[in-house]
C-alpha positions as CSV (number, residue, x, y, z in Angstrom):
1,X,0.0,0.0,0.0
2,X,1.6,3.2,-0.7
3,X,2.4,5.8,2.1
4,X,0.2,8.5,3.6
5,X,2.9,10.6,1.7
6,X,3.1,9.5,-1.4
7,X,-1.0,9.3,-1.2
8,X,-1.2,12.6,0.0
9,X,0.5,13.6,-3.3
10,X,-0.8,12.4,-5.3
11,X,-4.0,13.8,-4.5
12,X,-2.6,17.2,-4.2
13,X,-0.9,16.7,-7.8
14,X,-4.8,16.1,-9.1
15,X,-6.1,19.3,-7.2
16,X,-3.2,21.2,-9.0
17,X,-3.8,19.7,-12.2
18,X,-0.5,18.3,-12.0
19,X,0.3,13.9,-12.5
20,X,2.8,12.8,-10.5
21,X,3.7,9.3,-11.3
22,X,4.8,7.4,-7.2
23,X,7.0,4.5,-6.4
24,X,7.8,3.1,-2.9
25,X,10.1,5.1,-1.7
26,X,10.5,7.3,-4.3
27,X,9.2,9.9,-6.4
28,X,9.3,10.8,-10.3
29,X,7.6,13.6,-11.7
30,X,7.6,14.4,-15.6
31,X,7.9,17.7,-15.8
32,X,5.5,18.7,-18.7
33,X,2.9,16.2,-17.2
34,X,3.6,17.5,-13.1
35,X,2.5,21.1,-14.6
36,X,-0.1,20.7,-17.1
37,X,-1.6,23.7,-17.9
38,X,-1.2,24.8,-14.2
39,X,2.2,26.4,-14.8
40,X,1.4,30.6,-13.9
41,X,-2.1,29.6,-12.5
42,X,-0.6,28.7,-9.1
43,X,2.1,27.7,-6.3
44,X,2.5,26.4,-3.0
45,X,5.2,25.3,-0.1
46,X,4.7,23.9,3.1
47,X,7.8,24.5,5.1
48,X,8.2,22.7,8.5
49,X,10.8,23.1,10.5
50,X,12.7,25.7,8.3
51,X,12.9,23.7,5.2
52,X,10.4,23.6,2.1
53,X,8.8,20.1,2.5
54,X,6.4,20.4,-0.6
55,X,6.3,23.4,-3.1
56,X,5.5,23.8,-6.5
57,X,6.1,26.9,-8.5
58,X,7.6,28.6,-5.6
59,X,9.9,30.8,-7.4
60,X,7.3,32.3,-9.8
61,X,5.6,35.6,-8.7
62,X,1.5,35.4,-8.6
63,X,-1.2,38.1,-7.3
64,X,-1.4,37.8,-3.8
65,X,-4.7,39.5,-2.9
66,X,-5.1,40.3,0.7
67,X,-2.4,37.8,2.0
68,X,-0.3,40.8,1.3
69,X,-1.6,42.1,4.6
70,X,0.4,40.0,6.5
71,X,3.6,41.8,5.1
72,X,2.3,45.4,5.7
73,X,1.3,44.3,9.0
74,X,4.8,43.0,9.6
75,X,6.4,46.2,8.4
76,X,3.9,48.1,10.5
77,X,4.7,46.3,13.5
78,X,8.6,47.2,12.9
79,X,8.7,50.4,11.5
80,X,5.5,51.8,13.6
81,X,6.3,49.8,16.5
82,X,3.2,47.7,17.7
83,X,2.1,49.9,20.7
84,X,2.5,53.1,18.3
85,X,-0.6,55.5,18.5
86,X,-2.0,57.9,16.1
87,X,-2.4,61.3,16.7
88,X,-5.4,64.0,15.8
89,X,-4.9,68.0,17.0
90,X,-7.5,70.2,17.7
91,X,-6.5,73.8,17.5
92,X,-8.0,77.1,18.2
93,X,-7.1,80.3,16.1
94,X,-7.4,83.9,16.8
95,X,-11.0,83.9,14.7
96,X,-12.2,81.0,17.1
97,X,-12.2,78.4,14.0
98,X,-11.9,75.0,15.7
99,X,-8.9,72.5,13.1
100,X,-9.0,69.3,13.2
101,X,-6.2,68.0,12.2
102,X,-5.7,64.1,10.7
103,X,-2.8,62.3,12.1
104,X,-3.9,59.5,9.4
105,X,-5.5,57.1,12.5
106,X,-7.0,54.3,10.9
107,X,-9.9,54.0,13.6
108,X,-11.0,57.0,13.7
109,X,-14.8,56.4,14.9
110,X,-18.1,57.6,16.2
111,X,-17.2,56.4,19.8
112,X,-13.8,57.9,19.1
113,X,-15.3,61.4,18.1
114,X,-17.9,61.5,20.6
115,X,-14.7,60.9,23.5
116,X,-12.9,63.8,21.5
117,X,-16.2,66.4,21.9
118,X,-17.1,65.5,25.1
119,X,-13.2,66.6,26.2
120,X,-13.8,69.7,24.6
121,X,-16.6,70.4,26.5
122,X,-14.7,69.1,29.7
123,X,-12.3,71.8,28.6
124,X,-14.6,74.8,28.8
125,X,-15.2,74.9,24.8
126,X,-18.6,76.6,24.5
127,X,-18.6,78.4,20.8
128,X,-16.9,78.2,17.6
129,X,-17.2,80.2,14.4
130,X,-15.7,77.8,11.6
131,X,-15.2,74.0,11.7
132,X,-11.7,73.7,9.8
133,X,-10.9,69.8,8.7
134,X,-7.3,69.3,7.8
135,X,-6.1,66.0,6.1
136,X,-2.6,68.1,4.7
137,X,-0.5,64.9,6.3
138,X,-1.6,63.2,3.5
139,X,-0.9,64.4,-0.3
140,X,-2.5,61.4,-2.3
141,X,-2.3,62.0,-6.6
142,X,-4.6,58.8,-6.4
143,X,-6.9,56.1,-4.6
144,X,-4.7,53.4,-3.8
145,X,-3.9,51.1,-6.9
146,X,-6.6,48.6,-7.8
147,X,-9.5,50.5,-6.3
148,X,-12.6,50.9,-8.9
149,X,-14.5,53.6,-6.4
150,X,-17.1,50.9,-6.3
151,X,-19.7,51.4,-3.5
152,X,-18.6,48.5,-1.5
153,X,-16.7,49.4,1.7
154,X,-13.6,47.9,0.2
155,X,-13.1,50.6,-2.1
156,X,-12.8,53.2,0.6
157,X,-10.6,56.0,-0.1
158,X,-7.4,56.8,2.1
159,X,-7.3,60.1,4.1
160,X,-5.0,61.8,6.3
161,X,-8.5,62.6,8.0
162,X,-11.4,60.2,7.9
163,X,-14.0,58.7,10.0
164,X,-15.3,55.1,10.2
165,X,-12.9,54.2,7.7
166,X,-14.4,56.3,5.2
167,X,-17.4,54.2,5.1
168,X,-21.4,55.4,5.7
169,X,-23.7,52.4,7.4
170,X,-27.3,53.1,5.9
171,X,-30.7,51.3,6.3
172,X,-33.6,52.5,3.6
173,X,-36.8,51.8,4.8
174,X,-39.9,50.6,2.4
175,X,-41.2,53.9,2.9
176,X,-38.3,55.2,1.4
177,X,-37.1,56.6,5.2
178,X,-33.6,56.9,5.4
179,X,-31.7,56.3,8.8
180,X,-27.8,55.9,10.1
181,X,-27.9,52.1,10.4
182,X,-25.8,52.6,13.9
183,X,-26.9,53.6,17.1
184,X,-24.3,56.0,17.7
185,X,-24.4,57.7,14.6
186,X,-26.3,60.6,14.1
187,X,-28.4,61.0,10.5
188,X,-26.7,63.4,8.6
189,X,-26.8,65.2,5.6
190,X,-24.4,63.9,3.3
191,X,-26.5,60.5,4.0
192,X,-29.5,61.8,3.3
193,X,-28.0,62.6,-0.3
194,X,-26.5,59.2,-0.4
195,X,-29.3,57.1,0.7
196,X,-31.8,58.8,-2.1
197,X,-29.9,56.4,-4.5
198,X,-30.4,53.7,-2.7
199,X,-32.6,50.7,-3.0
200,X,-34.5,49.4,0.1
201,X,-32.3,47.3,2.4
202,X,-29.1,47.7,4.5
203,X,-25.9,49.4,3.2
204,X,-22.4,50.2,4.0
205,X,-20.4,51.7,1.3
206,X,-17.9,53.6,0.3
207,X,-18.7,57.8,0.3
208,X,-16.7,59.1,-2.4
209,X,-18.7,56.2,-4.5
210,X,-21.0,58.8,-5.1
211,X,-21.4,62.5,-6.6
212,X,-19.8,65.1,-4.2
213,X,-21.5,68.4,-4.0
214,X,-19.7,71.7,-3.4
215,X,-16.4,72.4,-2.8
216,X,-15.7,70.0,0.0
217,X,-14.7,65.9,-1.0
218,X,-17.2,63.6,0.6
219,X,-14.5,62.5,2.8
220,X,-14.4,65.4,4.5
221,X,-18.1,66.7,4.3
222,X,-18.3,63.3,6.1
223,X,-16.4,63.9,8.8
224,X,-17.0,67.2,9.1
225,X,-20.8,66.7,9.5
226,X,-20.2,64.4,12.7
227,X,-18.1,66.7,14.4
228,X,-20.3,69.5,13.8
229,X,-23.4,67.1,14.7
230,X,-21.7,65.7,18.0
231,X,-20.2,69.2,18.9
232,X,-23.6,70.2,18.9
233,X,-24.8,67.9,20.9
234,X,-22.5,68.3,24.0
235,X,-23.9,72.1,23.8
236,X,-20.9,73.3,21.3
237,X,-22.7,76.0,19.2
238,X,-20.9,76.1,15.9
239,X,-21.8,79.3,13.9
240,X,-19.9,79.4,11.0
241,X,-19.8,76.6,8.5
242,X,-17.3,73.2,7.3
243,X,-14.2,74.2,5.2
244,X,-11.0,72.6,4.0
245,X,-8.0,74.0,5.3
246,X,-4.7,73.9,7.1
247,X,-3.6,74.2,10.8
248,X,-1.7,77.4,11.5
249,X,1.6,76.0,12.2
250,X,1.8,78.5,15.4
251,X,-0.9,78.1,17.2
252,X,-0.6,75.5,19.8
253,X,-3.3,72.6,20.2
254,X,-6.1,72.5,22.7
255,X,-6.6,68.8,22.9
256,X,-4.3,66.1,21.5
257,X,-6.6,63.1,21.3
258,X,-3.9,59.4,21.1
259,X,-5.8,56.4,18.9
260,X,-8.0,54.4,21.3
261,X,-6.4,51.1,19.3
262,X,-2.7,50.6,19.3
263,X,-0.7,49.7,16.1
264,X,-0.8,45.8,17.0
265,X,-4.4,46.0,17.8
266,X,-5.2,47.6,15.0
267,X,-3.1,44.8,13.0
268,X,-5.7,42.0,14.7
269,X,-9.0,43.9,13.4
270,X,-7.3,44.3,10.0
271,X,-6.3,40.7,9.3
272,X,-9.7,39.5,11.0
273,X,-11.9,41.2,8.7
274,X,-9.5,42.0,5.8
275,X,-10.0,46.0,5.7
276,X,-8.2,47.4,2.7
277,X,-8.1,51.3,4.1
278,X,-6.4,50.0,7.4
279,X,-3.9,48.3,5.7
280,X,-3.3,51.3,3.7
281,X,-3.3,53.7,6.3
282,X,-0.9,51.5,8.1
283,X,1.5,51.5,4.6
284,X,1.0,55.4,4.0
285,X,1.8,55.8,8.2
286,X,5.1,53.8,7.2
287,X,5.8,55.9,4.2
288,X,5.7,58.9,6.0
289,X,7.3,57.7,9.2
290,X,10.5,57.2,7.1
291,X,10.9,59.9,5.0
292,X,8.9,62.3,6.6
293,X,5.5,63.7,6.1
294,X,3.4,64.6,4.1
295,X,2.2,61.0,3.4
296,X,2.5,59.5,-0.5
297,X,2.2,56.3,-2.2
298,X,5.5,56.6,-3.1
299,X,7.1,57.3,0.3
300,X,5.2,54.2,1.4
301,X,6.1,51.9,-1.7
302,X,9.8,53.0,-1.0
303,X,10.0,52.8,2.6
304,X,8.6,49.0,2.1
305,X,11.0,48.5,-0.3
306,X,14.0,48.8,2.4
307,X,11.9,47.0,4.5
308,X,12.3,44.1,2.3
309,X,15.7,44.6,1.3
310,X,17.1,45.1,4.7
311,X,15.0,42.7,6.9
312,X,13.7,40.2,4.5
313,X,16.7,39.7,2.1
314,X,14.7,39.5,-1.4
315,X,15.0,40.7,-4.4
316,X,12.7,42.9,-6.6
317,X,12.4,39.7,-9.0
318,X,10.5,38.0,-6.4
319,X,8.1,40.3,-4.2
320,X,6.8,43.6,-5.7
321,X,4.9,45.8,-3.5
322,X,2.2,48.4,-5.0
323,X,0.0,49.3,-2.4
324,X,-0.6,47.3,1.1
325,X,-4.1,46.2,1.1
326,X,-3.4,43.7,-1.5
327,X,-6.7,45.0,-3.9
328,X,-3.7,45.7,-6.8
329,X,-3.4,43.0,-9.1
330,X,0.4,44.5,-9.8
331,X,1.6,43.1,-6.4
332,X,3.5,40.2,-7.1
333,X,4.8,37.9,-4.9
334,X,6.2,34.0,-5.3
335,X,5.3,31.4,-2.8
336,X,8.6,31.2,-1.5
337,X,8.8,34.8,-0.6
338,X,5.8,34.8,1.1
339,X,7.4,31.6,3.3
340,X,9.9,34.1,4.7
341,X,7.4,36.5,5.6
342,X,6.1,33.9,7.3
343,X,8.7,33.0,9.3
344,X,9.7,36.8,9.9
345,X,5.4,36.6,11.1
346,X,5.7,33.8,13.4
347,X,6.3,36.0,16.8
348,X,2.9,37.8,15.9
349,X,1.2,34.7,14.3
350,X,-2.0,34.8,17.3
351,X,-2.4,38.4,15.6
352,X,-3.8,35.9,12.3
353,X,-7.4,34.9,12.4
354,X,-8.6,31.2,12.5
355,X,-9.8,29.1,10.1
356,X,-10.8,25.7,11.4
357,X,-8.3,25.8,13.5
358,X,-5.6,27.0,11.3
359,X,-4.2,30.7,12.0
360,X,-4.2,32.1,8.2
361,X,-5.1,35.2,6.2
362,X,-7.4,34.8,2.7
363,X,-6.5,36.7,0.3
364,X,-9.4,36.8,-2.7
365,X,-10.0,38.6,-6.1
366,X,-11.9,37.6,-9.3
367,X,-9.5,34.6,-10.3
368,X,-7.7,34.9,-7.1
369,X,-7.9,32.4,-4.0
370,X,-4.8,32.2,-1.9
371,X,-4.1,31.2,1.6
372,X,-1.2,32.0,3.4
373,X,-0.6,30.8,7.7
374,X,0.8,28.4,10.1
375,X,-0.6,25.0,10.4
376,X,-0.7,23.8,14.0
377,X,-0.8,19.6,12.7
378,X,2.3,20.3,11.2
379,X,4.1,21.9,14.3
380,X,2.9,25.7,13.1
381,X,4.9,25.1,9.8
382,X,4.2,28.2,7.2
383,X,2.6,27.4,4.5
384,X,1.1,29.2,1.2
385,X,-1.3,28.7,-1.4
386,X,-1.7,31.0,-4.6
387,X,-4.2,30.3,-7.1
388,X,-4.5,32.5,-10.0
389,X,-7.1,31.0,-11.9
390,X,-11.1,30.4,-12.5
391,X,-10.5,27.2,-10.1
392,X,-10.7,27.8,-6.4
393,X,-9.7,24.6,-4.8
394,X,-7.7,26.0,-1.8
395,X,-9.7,24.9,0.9
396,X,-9.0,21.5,-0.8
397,X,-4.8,22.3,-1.0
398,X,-5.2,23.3,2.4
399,X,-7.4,20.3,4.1
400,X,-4.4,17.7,2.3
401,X,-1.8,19.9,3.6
402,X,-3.1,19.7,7.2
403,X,-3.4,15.8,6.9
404,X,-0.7,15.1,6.1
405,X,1.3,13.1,9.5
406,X,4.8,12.6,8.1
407,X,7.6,13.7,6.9
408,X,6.9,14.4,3.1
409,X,10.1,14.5,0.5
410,X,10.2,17.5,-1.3
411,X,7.7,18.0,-4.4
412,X,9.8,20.4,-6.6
413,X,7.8,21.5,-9.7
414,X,9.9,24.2,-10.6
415,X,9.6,25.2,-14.3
C-alpha cells in the first residue's frame, strides 16, 4: 500500500492539475505532465521546521490579494512599533475656528469622536465660528492602486483625516425613510444625499462612491458633518460653516486626542476582517514615518521597499509591493517569498485569524484564492497557497496539507 505521503501527493498533484507518477520510496515527476496547464495559474510550499517540505512553482511571482496584509502588517509592526498610536490635534485660532487636524489614524470612529467632543466640552469649549478639517499629512495623486470607487466598503478612499474608515452604514426603509444604520451615529446630511440612490435594504459603502456636492470631498463633508453634529450635541454652538483648510503652524493645540487602538491592535482587526483602508493607512503611516511627512504612495512603496531589502533579504524579482491592502493586481509575490514573511510573522502569528483551526489570512480577487498561515498539525509550519485561476480549490490544497502526519520529500515542480 503506498504511504500517507506518497498518497497525499498524489492527491494534491490532481487538485493542481499536476500527475505525479509514485514508487515506494520514491518519487518521479515528468515535468510537462507535473505542470499541465497549471504552470502561472498557481504555487504552493509547506515548510516545516525551516525547510520547504512540498512546493510547487515557488519561485514564480503570482497576485497575492489580501495575504499581502500579512507583510504590511509585519512592516507596521517594525517600522510603527506595535504599541505606536496615532495622533489628531484640535486647534483654536485667533478667529475662534476650531482645526482638526488628521494624524492618518485608521480607527478614527463615532465612539472615538464622541470621546474627542465630550473633552472639549470638559475643557470649557462653548462656541466656535468655523469648523476647519485638515487631512494636509496626507498628499494622495490617487486612490490606492486597484481601487474601482465601487460602492462596497472595500473601495474606501485613504485620508490623512477620515472617519469610520471612510465608510457610511445606511438602512432605507420601504417607505423610502432613510436612517444611520448605527446607534451611535447621528443621521446626517451627506446620507440623506446618499441614501436617495439607494434601494431598500441595508448598506455600508464607500462615500466618495457617489457625486460630491460643493467644494468639499465627501470625505471630509463626512467627517465634518459628525463633528459638527456631535459638537452640537455636547452644547458646542458652531456658527460658521465646514471648510478645507490647514492648521496654522503656530498656534498650539487645545486637545491632543492618542488612537483608542494601538498599532498591533489595530493589526488584529485588520487581518480578522480584511480591511483594505487600514492596511493602507498603516502602509502610507510607514511611508511617512521614514521619510517624513506629508504621506504619498510613493514614500510608502519605498519605505517598504528597504523594509524588504534590509530585513527580508529579497529581491525585486520575487516580491513587488504596489499598495498594502493587496486590492492591486500588480503586487507580485512568489510562494517562497511569502514563506519568509512567514517565518519573519511567526512571533505575531495569534495576531492571524482562525480558520478551522488554522491561523491564516485569505487573500481573494476575481481569479484569485490564496491562503497563506501556520498549520498547528504540522508543528505551526508556514505554508502558502496562490491560485490564480477560475478554479478555487484552496480549501482543498489546504485540508491535504493539514493531513498530512509525516515527513513528506520534497515536491519540486519548478519550471
Amino acid at each position: 500500500m503506498a504511504s500517507l505521503a506518497s498518497r497525499t501527493v498524489a492527491l494534491l498533484a490532481g487538485f493542481l492539475g499536476c500527475s505525479f507518477t509514485c514508487h515506494p520510496g520514491l518519487l518521479h515527476a515528468d515535468q510537462d505532465a507535473l505542470i499541465k496547464n497549471f504552470i502561472h495559474q498557481g504555487g504552493y510550499t509547506l515548510a516545516p521546521q525551516g525547510h520547504m517540505a512540498m512546493t510547487a512553482n515557488s519561485d514564480i511571482p503570482f497576485v497575492p490579494a489580501s495575504t499581502m496584509k500579512i507583510l504590511t502588517s509585519l512592516a507596521a509592526l517594525k517600522i510603527l512599533g506595535p504599541d505606536h498610536r496615532f495622533v489628531t490635534r484640535l486647534t483654536i485660532d485667533q478667529h475662534n475656528n476650531l482645526y482638526i487636524q488628521g494624524g492618518g489614524d485608521p480607527f478614527l470612529l463615532t465612539e472615538n469622536v464622541i470621546t474627542i467632543v465630550q473633552r472639549l466640552q470638559k475643557a470649557g469649549l462653548r462656541q466656535i465660528n468655523n469648523l476647519i478639517m485638515d487631512e494636509s499629512i496626507y498628499q494622495l495623486d490617487a486612490p490606492a492602486d486597484g481601487s474601482d470607487n465601487t460602492t462596497n466598503p472595500y473601495d474606501a478612499r485613504n485620508s490623512g483625516l477620515a472617519v469610520n474608515f471612510n465608510t457610511i452604514a445606511l438602512r432605507i426603509g420601504a417607505d423610502r425613510t432613510i436612517g444611520a444604520d448605527d446607534p451611535k451615529v447621528p443621521l446626517l446630511p451627506i446620507m440623506q444625499v446618499i441614501g436617495a440612490t439607494l434601494p431598500v435594504g441595508h448598506h455600508r459603502v464607500n462615500v466618495n462612491a457617489f457625486k460630491q456636492t460643493g467644494q468639499l470631498s465627501n470625505t471630509l463633508r463626512y467627517s465634518g458633518e459628525l463633528f459638527m453634529s456631535l459638537l452640537r450635541q455636547q452644547q458646542i454652538e458652531v456658527q460658521g460653516v465646514i471648510k478645507a483648510g490647514t492648521t496654522p503652524p503656530a498656534a498650539p493645540p487645545i486637545l491632543t486626542y492618542r488612537s483608542q487602538k494601538s498599532v498591533r491592535e489595530m493589526i488584529r482587526q485588520c487581518l480578522k476582517y480584511s480591511n483594505n483602508f487600514v492596511a493602507n493607512q498603516l502602509f502610507l503611516a510607514c511611508g511617512m514615518a521614514h521619510f517624513g511627512g506629508p504621506a504619498t504612495w510613493d514614500k510608502a512603496r519605498n519605505a517598504l521597499q528597504l523594509y524588504i531589502r534590509e530585513n527580508l533579504g529579497l529581491a525585486d524579482d520575487e516580491l513587488r509591493m504596489v499598495e498594502g491592502s493587496g486590492l492591486s493586481r500588480k503586487n507580485q509575490i512568489t510562494p517562497k517569498a511569502m514563506i519568509t514573511i512567514l517565518h519573519k510573522f511567526a512571533p505575531y502569528k495569534e495576531l492571524l485569524p482562525v480558520k478551522k483551526g488554522i491561523p491564516l489570512k485569505s487573500g481573494t480577487l476575481a481569479g484569485v484564492y490564496c491562503y497563506a498561515g501556520y498549520i498547528p498539525q504540522q508543528q505551526d509550519a508556514p505554508f502558502v497557497i496562490f491560485l490564480n485561476q477560475v478554479q478555487n480549490n484552496r480549501d482543498e490544497i489546504l485540508q491535504l496539507l493539514t493531513a498530512t502526519k509525516e515527513a513528506m520529500p520534497v515536491m519540486n515542480a519548478e519550471h
